[in-house]
C-alpha positions as CSV (number, residue, x, y, z in Angstrom):
1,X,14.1,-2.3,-9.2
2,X,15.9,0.8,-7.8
3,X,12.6,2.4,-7.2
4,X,11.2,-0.5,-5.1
5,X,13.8,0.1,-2.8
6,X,13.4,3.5,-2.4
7,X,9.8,3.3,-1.8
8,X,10.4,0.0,0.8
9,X,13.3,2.5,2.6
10,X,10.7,5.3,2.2
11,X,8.0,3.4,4.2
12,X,9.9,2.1,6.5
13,X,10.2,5.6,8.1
14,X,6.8,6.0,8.8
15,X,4.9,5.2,11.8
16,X,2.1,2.9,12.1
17,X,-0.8,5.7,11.7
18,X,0.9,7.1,8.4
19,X,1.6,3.9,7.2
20,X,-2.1,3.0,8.1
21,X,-3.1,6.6,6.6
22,X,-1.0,6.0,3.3
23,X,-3.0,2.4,2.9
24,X,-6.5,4.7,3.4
25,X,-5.7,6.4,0.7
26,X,-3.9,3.8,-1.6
27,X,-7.6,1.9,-1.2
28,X,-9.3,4.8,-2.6
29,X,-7.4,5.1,-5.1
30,X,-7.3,1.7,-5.8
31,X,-11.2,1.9,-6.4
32,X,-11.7,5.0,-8.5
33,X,-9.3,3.5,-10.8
34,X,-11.4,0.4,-10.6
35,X,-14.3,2.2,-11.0
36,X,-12.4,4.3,-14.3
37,X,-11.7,0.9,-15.8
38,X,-14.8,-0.6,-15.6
39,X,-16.3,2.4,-17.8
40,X,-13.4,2.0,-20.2
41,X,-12.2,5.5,-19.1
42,X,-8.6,4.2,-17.8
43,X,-6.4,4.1,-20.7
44,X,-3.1,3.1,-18.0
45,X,-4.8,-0.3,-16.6
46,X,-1.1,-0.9,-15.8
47,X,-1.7,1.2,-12.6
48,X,-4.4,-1.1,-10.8
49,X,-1.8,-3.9,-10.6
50,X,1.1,-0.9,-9.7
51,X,-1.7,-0.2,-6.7
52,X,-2.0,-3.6,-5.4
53,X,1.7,-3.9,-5.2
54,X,2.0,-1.1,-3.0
55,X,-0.8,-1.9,-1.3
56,X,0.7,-5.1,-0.2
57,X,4.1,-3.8,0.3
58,X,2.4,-1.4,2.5
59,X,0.5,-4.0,4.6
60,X,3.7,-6.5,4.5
61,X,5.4,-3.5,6.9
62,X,2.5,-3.1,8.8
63,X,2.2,-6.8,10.0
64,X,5.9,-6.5,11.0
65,X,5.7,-3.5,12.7
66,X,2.8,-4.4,14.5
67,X,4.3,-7.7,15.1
68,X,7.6,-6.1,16.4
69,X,5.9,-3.4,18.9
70,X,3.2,-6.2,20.2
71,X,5.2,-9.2,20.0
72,X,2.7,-12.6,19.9
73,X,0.6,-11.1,22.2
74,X,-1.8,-9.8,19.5
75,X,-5.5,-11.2,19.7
């Protein structure tokens, strides 16, 4: 639990081009591991879920900072 809210508290700090940056490369990653596990070369499957989590943490702070800088306005 202590690490969730270090790494919530760590993105927080970031701006919406890292943040958007971070989620670039999260996706990548996301899809080699993928691609690992569908060979039966990933022996820690436990990371694709640990990925998605972070992923969606990730875009979870996006839609609120987007939503706070833009306000309803957003089409």
């Amino acid at each position: 639990m202590k690490w969730k809210a270090l790494f919530i508290k760590e993105l927080s700090s970031k701006s919406v081009k890292e943040l958007v940056d971070m989620r670039r490369k999260m996706k990548k990653d996301l899809f080699e591991l993928r691609s690992k596990n569908a060979i039966r070369g990933l022996k820690e499957t436990h990371k694709i879920g640990d990925t998605r989590i972070k992923i969606a943490r990730i875009n979870t702070l996006l839609a609120l900072k987007i939503k706070e800088k833009y306000g309803n306005n957003m089409k």
